[in-house]
Phi, psi and omega in degrees: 000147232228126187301334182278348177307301182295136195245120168239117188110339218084013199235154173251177190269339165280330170310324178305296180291309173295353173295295190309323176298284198288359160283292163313313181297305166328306184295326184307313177259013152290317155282321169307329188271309178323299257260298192284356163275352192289313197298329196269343192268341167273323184275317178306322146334266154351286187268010158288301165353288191291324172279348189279339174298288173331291194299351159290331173293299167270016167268347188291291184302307186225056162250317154299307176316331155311320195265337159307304181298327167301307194308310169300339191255305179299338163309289192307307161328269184338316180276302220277327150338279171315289203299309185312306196265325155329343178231015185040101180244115169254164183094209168320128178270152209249333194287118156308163165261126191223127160306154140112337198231120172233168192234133184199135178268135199238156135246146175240199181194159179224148185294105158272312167213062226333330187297357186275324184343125154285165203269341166317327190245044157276165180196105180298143177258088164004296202291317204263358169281356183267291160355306194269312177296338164281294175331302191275351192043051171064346158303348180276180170225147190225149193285127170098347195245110156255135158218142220250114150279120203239145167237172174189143178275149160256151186233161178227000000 
């Protein structure tokens, strides 16, 4: 069989080349179109930037004082809560109901000893197994781990 013969796909040795041909022109008004958009999207940049600087700016003094204020009414709560049942204080709690303001319990967590973590709340870290896998160019073995050599065209 004769190399122009040969087919994969349904594709020819010209299909190959003229792909290449309508790929460079893609990328060429691919580029032309990114190229006429830099300019409105760096000054729209720009002036996002600057309000959101402001508007951090004058939000600051009083998104803290929220968060002062929060720390503090639970703080009070809480100990006056604890004292109520500490004194077997029955009938009314002294804690008011104020519209507009709830209390609602969450959990969090804090790292006591990472070698313990079970492995269910574990999480690989992606960026640096691609990383290891481009360095070592997949010759090393990581237990748990295949890594697949992918090819993709860059077109210019």
């Amino acid at each position: 069989m004769r190399v122009q013969e040969h087919k994969v796909k349904g594709w020819s040795v010209a299909d190959y080349i003229d792909s290449a041909g309508v790929l460079a022109g893609n990328k060429r008004t691919q580029k032309e179109i990114k190229q006429s958009f830099e300019i409105p999207k760096q000054e729209a940049h720009a002036t996002h930037r600057a309000i959101t600087t402001a508007e951090k700016e004058e939000l600051s003094p009083l998104v803290e004082k929220e968060k002062d204020l929060k720390e503090k009414m639970i703080e009070w709560r809480n100990a006056t809560l604890q004292y109520e049942i500490d004194n077997r204080h029955e009938g009314v709690s002294i804690v008011p109901d104020i519209p507009g303001i709830k209390f609602r319990e969450y959990w969090h967590f804090e790292l006591a000893d990472a070698a313990d973590v079970p492995r269910e709340f574990l999480m690989l870290d992606e960026k640096k197994i691609k990383e290891f896998a481009r360095s070592t160019r997949g010759n090393i073995e990581v237990a748990g781990i295949n890594f697949i050599k992918k090819t993709e065209i860059a077109s210019s």
